[in-house]
C-alpha positions in Angstrom: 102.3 147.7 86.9 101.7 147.1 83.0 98.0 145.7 83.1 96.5 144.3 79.7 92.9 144.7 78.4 91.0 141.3 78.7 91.0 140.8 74.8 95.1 141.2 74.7 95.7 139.0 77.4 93.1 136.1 75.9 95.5 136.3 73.0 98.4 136.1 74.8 97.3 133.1 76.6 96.4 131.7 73.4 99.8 132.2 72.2 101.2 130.3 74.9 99.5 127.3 75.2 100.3 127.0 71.3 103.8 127.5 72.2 103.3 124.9 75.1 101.7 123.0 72.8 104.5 122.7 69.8 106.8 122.1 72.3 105.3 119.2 74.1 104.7 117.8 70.2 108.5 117.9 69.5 108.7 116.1 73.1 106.4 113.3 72.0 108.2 113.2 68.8 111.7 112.4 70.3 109.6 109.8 72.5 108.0 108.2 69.8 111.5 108.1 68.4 112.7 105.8 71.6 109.8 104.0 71.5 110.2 102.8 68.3 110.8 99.2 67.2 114.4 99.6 65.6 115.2 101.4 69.3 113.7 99.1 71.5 115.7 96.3 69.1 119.2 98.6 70.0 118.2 98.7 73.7 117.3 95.4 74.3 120.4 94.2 72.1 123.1 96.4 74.2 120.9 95.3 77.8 121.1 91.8 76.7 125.0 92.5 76.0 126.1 93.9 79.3 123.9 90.9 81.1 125.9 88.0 78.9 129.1 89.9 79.3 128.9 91.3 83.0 126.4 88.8 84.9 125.5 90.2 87.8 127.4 89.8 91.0 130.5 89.1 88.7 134.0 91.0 89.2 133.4 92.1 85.8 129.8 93.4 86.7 131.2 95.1 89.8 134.1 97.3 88.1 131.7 98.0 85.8 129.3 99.2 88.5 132.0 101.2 89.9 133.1 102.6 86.9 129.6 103.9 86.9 129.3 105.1 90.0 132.3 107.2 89.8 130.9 108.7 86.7 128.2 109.6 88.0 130.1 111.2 92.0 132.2 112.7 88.8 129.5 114.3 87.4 127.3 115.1 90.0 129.7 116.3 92.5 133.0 116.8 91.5 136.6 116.0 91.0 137.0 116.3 94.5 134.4 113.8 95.9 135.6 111.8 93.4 139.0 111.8 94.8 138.4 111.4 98.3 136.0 108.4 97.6 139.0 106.5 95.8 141.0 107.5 98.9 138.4 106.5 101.5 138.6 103.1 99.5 141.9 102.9 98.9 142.7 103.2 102.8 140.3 100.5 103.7 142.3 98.0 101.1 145.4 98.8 102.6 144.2 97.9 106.7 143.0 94.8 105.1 146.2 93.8 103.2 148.1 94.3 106.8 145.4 92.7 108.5 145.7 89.4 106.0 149.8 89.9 106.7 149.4 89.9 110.3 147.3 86.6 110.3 147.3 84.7 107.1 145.6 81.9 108.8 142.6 83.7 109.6 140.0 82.3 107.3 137.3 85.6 107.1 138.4 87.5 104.1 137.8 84.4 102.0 134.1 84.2 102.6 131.4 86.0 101.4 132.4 88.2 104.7 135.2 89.6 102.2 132.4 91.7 100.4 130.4 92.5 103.0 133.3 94.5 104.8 133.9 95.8 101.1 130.2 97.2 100.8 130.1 98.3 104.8 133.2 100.7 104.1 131.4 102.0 101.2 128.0 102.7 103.1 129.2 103.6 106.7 129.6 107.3 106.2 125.9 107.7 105.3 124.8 106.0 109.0 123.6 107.7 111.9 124.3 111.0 110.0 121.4 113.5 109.4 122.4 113.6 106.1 121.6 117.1 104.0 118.8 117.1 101.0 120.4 117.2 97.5 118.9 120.0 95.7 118.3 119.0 91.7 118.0 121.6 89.1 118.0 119.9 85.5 114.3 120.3 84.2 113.9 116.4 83.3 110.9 115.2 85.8 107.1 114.7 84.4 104.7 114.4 87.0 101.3 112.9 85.6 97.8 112.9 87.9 94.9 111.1 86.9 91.8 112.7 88.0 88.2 111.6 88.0 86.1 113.9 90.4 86.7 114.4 94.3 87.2 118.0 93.4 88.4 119.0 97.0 91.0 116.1 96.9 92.8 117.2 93.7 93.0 121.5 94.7 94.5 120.1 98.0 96.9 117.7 95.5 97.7 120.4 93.1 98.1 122.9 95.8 100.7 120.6 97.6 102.4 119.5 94.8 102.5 123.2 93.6 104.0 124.4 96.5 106.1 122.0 98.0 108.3 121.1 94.8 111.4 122.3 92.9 110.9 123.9 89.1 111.9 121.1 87.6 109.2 119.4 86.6 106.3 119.6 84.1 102.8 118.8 85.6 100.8 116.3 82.9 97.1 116.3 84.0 94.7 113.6 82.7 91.1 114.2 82.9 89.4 111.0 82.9 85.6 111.9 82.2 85.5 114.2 85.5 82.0 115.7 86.5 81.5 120.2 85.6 83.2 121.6 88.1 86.3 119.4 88.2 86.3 119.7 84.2 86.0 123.7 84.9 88.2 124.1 87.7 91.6 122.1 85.6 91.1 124.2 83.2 90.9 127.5 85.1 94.4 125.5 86.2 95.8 125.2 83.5 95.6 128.9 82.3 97.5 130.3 85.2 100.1 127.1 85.9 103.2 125.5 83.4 100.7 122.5 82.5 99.4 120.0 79.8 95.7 119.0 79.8 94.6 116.2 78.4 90.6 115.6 78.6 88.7 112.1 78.2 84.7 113.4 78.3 84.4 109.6 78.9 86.0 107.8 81.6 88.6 104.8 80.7 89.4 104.1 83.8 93.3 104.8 85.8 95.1 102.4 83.6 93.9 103.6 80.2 94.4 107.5 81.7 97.8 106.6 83.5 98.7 105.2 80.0 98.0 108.3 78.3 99.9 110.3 80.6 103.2 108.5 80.2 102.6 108.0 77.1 102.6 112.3 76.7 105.8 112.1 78.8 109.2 112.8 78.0 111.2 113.5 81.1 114.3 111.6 82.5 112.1 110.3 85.0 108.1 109.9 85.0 106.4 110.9 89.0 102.9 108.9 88.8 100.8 110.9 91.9 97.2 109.4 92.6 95.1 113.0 92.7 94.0 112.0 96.8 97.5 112.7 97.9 99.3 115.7 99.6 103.2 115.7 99.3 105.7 118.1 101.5 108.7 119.9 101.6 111.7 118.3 99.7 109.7 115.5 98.6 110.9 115.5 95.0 114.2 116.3 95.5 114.6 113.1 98.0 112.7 110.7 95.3 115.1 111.7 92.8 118.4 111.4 95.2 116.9 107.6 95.8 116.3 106.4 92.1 119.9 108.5 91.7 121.6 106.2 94.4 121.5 103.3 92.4 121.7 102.1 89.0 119.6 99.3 88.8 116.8 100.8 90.7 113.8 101.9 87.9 111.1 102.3 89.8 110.6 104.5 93.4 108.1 104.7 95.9 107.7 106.5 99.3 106.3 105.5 102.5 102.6 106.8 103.6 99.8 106.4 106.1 98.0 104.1 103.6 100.0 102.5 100.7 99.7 98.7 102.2 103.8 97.9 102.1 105.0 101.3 102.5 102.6 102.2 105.0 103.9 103.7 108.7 103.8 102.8 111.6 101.6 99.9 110.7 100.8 98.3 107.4 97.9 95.4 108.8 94.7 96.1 110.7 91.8 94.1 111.9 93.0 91.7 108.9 92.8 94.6 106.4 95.3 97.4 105.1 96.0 99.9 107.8 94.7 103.6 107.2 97.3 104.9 109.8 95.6 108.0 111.2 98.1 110.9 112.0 98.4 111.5 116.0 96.0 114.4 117.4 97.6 117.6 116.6 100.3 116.7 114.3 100.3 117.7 110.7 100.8 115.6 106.9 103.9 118.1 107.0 105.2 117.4 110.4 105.2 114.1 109.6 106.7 114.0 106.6 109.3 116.4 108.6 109.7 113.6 111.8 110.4 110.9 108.6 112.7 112.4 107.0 114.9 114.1 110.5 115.3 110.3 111.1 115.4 108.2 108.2 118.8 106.8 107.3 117.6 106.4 103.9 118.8 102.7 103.1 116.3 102.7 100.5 115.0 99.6 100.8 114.3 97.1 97.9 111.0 95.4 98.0 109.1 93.4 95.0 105.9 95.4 95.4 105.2 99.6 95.2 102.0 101.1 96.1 100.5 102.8 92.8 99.4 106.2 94.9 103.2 107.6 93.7 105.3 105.8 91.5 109.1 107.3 90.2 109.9 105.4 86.8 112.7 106.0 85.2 112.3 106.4 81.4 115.0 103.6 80.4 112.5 101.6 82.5 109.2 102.9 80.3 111.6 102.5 76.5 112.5 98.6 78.1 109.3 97.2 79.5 106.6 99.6 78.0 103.2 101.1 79.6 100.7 99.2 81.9 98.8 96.4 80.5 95.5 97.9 79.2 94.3 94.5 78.1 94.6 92.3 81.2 93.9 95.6 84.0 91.8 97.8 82.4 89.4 97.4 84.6 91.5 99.4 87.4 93.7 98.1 90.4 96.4 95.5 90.0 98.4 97.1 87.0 101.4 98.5 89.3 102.1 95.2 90.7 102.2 93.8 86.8 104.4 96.4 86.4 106.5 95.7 89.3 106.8 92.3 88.4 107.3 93.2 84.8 110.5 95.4 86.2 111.9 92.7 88.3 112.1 90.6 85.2 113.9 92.9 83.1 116.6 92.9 85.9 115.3 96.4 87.9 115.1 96.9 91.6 112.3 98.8 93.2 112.9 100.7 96.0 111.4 102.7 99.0 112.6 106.2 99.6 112.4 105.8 103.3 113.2 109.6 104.1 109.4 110.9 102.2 106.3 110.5 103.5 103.5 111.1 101.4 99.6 111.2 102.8 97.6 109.5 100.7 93.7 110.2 101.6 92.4 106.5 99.8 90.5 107.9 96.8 86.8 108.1 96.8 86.3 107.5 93.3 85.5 104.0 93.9 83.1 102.6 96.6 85.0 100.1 99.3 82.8 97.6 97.7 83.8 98.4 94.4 87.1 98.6 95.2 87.4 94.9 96.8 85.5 93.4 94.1 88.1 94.8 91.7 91.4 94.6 93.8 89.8 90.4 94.1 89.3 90.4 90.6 92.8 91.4 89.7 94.8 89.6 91.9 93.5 86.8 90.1 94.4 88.0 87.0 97.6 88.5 88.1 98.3 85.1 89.4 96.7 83.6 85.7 99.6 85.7 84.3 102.5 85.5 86.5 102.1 82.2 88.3 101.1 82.2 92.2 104.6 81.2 92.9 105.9 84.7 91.8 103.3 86.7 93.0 103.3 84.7 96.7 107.2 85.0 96.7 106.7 88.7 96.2 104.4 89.2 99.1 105.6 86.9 101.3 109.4 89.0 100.6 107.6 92.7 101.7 106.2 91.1 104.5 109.6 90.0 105.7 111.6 92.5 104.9 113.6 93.6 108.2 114.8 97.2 106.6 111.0 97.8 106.4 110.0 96.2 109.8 112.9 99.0 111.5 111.1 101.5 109.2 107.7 101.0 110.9 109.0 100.1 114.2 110.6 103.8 114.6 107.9 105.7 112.8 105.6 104.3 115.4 107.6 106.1 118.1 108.6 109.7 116.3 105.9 111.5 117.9 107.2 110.4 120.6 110.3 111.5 120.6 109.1 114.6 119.6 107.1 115.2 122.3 109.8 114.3 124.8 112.0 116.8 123.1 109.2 119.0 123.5 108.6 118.4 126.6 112.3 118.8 127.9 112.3 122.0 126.1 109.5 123.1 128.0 111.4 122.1 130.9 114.5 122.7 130.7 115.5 124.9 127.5 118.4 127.5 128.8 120.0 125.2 131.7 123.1 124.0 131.2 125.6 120.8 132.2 129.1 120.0 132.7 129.8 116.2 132.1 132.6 115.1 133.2 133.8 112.5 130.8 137.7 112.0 132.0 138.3 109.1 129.3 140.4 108.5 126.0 139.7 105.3 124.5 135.5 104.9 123.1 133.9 102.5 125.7 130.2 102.0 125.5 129.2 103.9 128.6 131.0 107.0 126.7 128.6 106.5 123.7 125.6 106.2 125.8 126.5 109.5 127.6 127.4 110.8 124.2 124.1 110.3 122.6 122.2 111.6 125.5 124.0 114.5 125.2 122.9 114.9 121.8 119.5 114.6 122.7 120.1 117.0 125.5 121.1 119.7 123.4 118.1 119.2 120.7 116.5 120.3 124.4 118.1 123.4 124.5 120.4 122.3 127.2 123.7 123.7 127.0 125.9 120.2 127.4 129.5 120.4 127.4 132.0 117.9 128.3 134.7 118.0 130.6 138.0 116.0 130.1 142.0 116.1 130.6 144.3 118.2 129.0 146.4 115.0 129.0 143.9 112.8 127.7 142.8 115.4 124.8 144.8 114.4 121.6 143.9 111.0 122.1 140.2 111.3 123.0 139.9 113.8 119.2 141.4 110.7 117.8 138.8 108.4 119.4 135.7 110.7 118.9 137.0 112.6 115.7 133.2 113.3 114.7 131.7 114.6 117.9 129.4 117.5 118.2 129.7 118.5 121.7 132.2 121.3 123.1 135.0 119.3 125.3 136.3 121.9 128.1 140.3 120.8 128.4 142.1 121.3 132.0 143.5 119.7 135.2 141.6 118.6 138.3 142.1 121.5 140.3 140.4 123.5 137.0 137.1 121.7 137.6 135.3 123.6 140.4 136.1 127.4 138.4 135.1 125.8 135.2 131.7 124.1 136.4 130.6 127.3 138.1 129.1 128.5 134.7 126.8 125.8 135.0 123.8 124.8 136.3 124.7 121.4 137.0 127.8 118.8 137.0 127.6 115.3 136.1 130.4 112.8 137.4 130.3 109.5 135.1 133.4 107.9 137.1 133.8 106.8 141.1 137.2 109.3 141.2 135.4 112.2 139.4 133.2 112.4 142.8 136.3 113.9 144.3 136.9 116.1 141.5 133.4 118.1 142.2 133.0 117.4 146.1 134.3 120.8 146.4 131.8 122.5 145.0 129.6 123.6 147.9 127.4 126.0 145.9 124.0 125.5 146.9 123.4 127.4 143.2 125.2 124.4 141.2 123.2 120.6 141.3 125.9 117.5 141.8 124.9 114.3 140.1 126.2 110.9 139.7 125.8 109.0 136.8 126.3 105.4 138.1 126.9 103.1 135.1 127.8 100.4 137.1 128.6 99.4 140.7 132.6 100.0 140.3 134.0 98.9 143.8 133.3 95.1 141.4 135.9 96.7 139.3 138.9 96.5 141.5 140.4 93.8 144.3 138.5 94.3 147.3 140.6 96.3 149.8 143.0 97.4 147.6 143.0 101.6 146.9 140.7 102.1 144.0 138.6 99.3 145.4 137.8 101.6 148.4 138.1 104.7 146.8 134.8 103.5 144.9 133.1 102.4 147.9 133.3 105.7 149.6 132.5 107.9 146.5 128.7 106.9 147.2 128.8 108.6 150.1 131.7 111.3 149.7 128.7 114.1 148.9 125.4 114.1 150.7 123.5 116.0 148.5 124.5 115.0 145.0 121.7 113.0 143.3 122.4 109.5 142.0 120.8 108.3 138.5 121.4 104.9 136.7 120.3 102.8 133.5 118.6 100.0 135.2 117.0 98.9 138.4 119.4 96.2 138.8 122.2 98.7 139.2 119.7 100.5 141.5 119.4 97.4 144.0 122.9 96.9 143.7 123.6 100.5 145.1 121.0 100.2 147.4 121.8 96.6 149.1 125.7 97.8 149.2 125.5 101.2 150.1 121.7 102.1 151.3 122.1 104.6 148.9 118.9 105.3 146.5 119.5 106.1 142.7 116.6 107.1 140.4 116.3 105.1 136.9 116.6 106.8 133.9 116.4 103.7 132.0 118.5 101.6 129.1 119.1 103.7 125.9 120.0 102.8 122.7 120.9 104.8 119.4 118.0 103.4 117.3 118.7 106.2 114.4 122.5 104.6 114.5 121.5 101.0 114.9 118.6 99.5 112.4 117.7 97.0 110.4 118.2 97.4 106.8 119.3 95.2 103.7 121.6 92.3 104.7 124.4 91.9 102.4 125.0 88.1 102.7 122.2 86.4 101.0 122.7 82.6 102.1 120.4 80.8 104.1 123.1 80.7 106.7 122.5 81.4 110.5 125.3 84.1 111.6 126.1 84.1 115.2 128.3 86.9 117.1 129.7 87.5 120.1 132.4 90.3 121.7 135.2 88.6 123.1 137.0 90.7 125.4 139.5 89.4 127.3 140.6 92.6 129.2 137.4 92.4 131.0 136.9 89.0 132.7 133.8 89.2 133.6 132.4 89.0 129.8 133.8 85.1 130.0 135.7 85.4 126.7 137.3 82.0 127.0 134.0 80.3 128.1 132.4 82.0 125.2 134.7 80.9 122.5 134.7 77.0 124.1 130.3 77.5 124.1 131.3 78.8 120.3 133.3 76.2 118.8 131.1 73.0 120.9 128.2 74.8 118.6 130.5 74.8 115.6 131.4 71.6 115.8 127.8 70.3 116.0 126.4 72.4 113.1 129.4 73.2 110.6 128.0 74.9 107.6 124.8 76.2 109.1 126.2 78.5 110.8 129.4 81.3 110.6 130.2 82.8 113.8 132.0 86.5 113.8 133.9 87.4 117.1 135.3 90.7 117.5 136.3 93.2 120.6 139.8 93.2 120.8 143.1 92.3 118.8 144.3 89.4 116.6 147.1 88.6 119.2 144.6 89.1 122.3 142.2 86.5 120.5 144.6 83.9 119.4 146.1 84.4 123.4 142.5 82.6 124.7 143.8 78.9 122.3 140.9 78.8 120.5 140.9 75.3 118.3 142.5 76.5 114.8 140.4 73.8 113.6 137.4 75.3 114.1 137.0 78.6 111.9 135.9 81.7 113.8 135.7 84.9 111.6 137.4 87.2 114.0 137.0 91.2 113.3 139.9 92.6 115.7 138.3 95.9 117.1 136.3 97.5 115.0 135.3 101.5 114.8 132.1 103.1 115.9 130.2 103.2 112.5 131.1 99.6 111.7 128.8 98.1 114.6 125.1 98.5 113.0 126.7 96.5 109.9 128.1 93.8 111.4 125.2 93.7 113.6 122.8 93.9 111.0 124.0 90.6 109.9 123.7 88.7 112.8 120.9 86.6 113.3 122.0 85.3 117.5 124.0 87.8 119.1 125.4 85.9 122.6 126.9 87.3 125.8 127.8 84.9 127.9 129.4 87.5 130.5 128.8 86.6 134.3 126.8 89.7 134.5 126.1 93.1 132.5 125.2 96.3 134.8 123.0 97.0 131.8 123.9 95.6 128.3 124.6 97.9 125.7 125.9 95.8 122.8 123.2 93.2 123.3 120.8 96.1 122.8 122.5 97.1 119.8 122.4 94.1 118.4 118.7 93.5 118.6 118.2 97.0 117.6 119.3 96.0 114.4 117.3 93.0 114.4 119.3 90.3 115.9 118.3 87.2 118.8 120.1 87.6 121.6 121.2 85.6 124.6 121.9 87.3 127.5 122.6 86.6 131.2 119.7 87.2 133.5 122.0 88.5 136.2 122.0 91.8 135.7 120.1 95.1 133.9 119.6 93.2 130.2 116.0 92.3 132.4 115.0 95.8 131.7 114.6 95.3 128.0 115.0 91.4 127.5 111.1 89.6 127.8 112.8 86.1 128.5 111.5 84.0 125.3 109.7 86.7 123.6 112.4 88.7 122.4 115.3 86.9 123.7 117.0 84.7 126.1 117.7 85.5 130.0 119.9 82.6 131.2 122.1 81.8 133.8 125.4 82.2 132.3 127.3 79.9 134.9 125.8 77.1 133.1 127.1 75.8 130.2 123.9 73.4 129.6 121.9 76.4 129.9 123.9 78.4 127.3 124.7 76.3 124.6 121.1 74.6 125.1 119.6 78.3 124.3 121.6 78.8 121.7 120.6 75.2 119.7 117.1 76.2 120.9 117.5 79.4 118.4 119.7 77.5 115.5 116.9 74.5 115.3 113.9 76.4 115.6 114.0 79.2 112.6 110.4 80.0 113.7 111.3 81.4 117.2 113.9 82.7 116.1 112.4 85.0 113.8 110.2 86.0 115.6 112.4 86.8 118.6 114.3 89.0 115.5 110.9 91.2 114.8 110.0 91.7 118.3 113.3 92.7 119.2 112.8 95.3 116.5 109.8 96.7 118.2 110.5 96.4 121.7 114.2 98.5 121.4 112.2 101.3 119.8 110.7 101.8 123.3 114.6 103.0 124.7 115.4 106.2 122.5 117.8 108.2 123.8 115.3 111.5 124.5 113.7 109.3 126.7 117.0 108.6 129.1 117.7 112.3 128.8 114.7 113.9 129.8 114.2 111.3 132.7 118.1 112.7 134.2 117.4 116.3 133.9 113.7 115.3 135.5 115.8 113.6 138.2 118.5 116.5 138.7 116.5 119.8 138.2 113.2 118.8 139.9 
């Protein structure tokens, strides 16, 4: 309640902007200081040092690196991290060394494959996780905004960035020659907000004004914000965890409606920049909120950032210097100098993929105006750089597959949203009993598992139902599930589903487990993976015990993934099934940055001789003829069961197969995010799920056209549907894909697309459509 009189608290404000004032001097002191001569001298001497000394991509470079990096978990995070890092690696060493000692013929872990399971044990644990926001607290950020009229623009910029970021920054605003009431308003700002003003009465243009800003800058890391942008919750905090992920990245950007590579869901229209318009009735924040529920934040590295919002780190700045005033004055084209300027001087850029920042396209400058000078400057750019480096550089963002999965799945989040609206709306308070009787992983379990997930996000109460016999090895299986498992015996089954609304069987003999259960109050459902009577001798026991679980309950409502499996039921039995349709994890399963940088062609395939209908010894003979005929070009990686089970089939030790033994869970999207062919050769597949995987993460696949891979497979658009009783057919599709890198790529980009269609809300809200309604 203490109120001053208007002449006391002129002089108090007075007061503090001199305080302000003297201490944002000292700051540019101590920055004058690193931008010196004799300092840039010492900098440039101990960079060109550790370059000579620890090239990149050396052993010494990479203990280095880690030596770093352990510094840093050390000091951001604790002793404890720290330790169970170094034990998380150390473990991973060890099941190599036995691995090697088990089969020291096996030629994989003396490729380049040797690093790439080195760097997929390091990055696993961050997949397919909804990964919590790391909160920052060291006052050491600068955020400068450039401002030349659009009043209304910069309140809703200032408001935003007021708002929506953590006290750790200090807001630098440069007035570049803005009309009255812009000129008025910033400083009306500036009395009641932490801020330096800096006033041009005439305007420079961005480059001069962005200049001056950094140049007033002394923070660990410099935000440059265009004034026609609005920013959200937890944007700063994620910017700063992405330049924090990695050493060598010195410059940050974040994705946007209109900020030509990092825009989302599209970055090209009608042969210009996309503007990306949000959908009706969803929000800049809900947005940015959808982006960053689902990002996996592989921060992608591209040679080109949008200049809307650029993070540069101040090593960066004292290195390279400011933008170049001489050559882009004029405006547009100085943050792709820049960009290129950083490349040289050995920095990545990167994308944080988990921010999404609306950028309105400033109307400072006319659209005529604003060709005529991005024209202009390209040109200038290519004078200075050569049109090699700059066409490189484009023709890179345009490629880049991490990006591509980035777009591909923004272009669907409201739709996932809606359907998880829309099942809420539904179906929020119901609940399900699965029962899941199972202890080893198997890829109908993970499809069930994820559409649980999706289930719950409904407001379904899911819980699984399994074996007390089954339940220390299922833990051991699924150690990081997040769905209650119900443990008992058969006979347990119909008390324990009466607190539900509904119970699922997933197997032909869990039928007979719920055929009991005459309660007109409790649904019965079948979820038919497959046709399983195929799974057994016909006329033996479980053969027929399969047959007749179709029909062993009337009433009970039959669902499946594809309508293959649907005719399959239908012609057998004459019993229908309603589609849900294929699903696929495509949070889990992505494309992001390959780690093997050769111009090789990677092929996989899952050999699995416990299930002879996947044709593992066909597969391997269709393997090693391509092998043969193409050495070098390509590396194929096998995996799906054992050393001993592989070397059982005779392949030709003379032909070298990478094989992976059985690999966990989270090691999938890496291995599959290196494969450019993925092949299954089986006789038939009831719907697919590894081959949707695998061209979830960007991957050509082969396929055979007997069965449910129809549902998702356009035969030559985004892969191949053959008949895989012919061996012309499948080694002729497969040289088809190695000779051609044109189709090929292109198959790998629409596959990208096309997989975004099968999340798993979709699958989920169709089965509680089919059972409740």
């Amino acid at each position: 309640g203490y109120s001053f009189k208007n002449k006391d608290k002129s002089e108090l404000i007075s007061q503090l902007h001199l305080a302000r004032y003297r201490a944002h001097v000292l700051d540019i002191e101590i920055a004058e200081i690193k931008r010196s001569i004799s300092w840039k001298i010492t900098n440039r001497f101990n960079n060109s040092v550790i370059e000579r000394a620890l090239p990149h991509e050396s052993k010494r470079r990479r203990w280095y690196d880690l030596g770093l990096k352990a510094m840093r978990i050390l000091a951001n995070d604790g002793l404890s991290t720290l330790l169970q890092e170094y034990r998380s690696r150390n473990a991973y060493y060890c099941s190599i060394a036995h691995k090697e000692s088990e089969n020291p013929e096996n030629t994989f872990h003396e490729t380049v494959m040797d690093d790439f399971l080195i760097q997929l044990h390091s990055f696993h644990r961050n997949w397919g996780i909804a990964l919590e926001v790391k909160r920052h607290y060291e006052k050491n950020v600068n955020i400068v905004i450039c401002i030349h009229n659009a009043l209304d623009d910069v309140k809703s910029c200032l408001m935003s960035v007021i708002k929506y970021s953590p006290h750790i920054y200090t807001l630098i605003l440069v007035d570049d020659g803005s009309d009255e009431a812009t000129k008025s308003f910033l400083q009306d700002f500036a009395l009641h907000h932490d801020v330096f003003l800096l006033r041009n009465d005439v305007a420079r243009g961005y480059t001069f004004a962005a200049n001056q800003g950094l140049r007033n800058s002394t923070g660990k890391y410099v935000i440059l914000l265009n004034s026609d942008t609005i920013v959200s919750a937890d944007w700063l905090d994620r910017m700063l965890e992405c330049a924090e992920s990695d050493e060598r990245i010195g410059i940050v950007g974040p994705l946007s409606n209109t900020a030509s590579w990092q825009s989302v869901p599209k970055i090209e229209s009608c042969g210009d920049w996309a503007s990306n318009d949000l959908p009706e009735n969803i929000s800049i924040h809900m947005m940015a909120d959808l982006i960053g529920k689902y990002s996996c934040r592989c921060y992608p590295k591209i040679p080109f950032l949008n200049g809307f919002c650029l993070l540069i780190k101040r090593e960066l700045i004292n290195q390279i210097g400011y933008f170049d005033e001489d050559s882009f004055g004029a405006g547009y084209g100085e943050e792709n100098d820049y960009c290129i300027r950083a490349r040289k001087a050995q920095w990545d850029l990167a994308v944080a993929d988990d921010v999404y920042i609306y950028h309105k396209q400033s109307r400072s400058y006319s659209d005529d105006r604003r060709k005529k000078l991005c024209d202009r400057a390209g040109k200038i750019l290519i004078d200075k750089h050569g049109i090699q480096e700059v066409s490189e550089g484009v023709s890179e963002c345009k490629g880049n597959r991490a990006m591509a999965g980035i777009r591909a799945r923004a272009d669907v989040l409201w739709h996932r949203h809606g359907l998880l609206e829309e099942g809420k709306k539904l179906f929020k308070g119901k609940s399900l009993l699965i029962i899941l009787p199972i202890m080893e992983p198997t890829g109908g379990a993970y499809v069930i598992i994820q559409e649980a997930y999706a289930l719950i996000e409904m407001g379904v109460r899911v819980s699984l139902f399994n074996l007390t016999e089954h339940g220390v090895k299922f833990q051991q299986s699924f150690p990081d599930l997040r769905i209650p498992v119900i443990y008992g015996s058969i006979n347990e089954v119909p008390l324990i589903a009466a607190d539900f609304d509904a119970v699922i069987a997933t197997i032909n003999n869990s039928v007979y487990w719920i055929a009991s259960l005459n309660s007109s109050d409790i649904t019965l459902a079948y979820y038919i993976q497959d046709f399983e009577p195929d799974f057994y001798p016909k006329g033996s026991r479980e053969y027929n015990l399969a047959w007749e679980s179709y029909m062993k309950i009337p009433r009970i409502k039959n669902v499946t993934k594809t309508s293959w499996n649907k005719n399959k039921v239908m012609s057998n039995m004459g019993i229908d099934c309603q589609i849900i349709g294929p699903s696929v994890d495509i949070d889990l399963f992505r494309p992001r940055e390959r780690l093997h940088k050769s111009n090789d062609i990677f092929i996989g395939a899952m050999i699995r001789p416990s299930t002879p209908r996947r044709n593992p010894r066909f597969t391997l003979e269709i393997l090693e003829e391509i092998k043969k005929l193409y050495g070098d070009k390509i590396n194929i990686i096998t995996f799906g069961c054992s050393n001993d089970d592989f070397l059982s089939l005779n392949p030709c030790r003379d032909i070298p197969i990478n094989h992976m033994g059985v690999l966990k869970r989270e090691w999938m999207p890496h291995l599959f995010n290196e494969i450019d062919i993925f092949v299954d050769f089986s006789t038939y597949q009831a719907m697919g799920l590894t081959a949707l995987e695998a061209m979830a993460c960007g991957s050509a696949v082969i396929v055979p056209r007997n069965g449910g891979c129809q549902d998702f497979v356009k035969d030559g658009i985004n892969g191949f549907l053959i008949d895989t009783t012919d061996r012309r057919s499948c080694t002729d599709a497969l040289e088809k894909l190695i000779n051609d890198e044109k189709l090929r790529k292109k198959m790998c980009s629409q596959s990208i697309i096309d997989v975004c269609r099968f999340p798993a809300e979709l699958a989920a809200l169709n089965m509680l459509k089919a059972i409740f309604i």
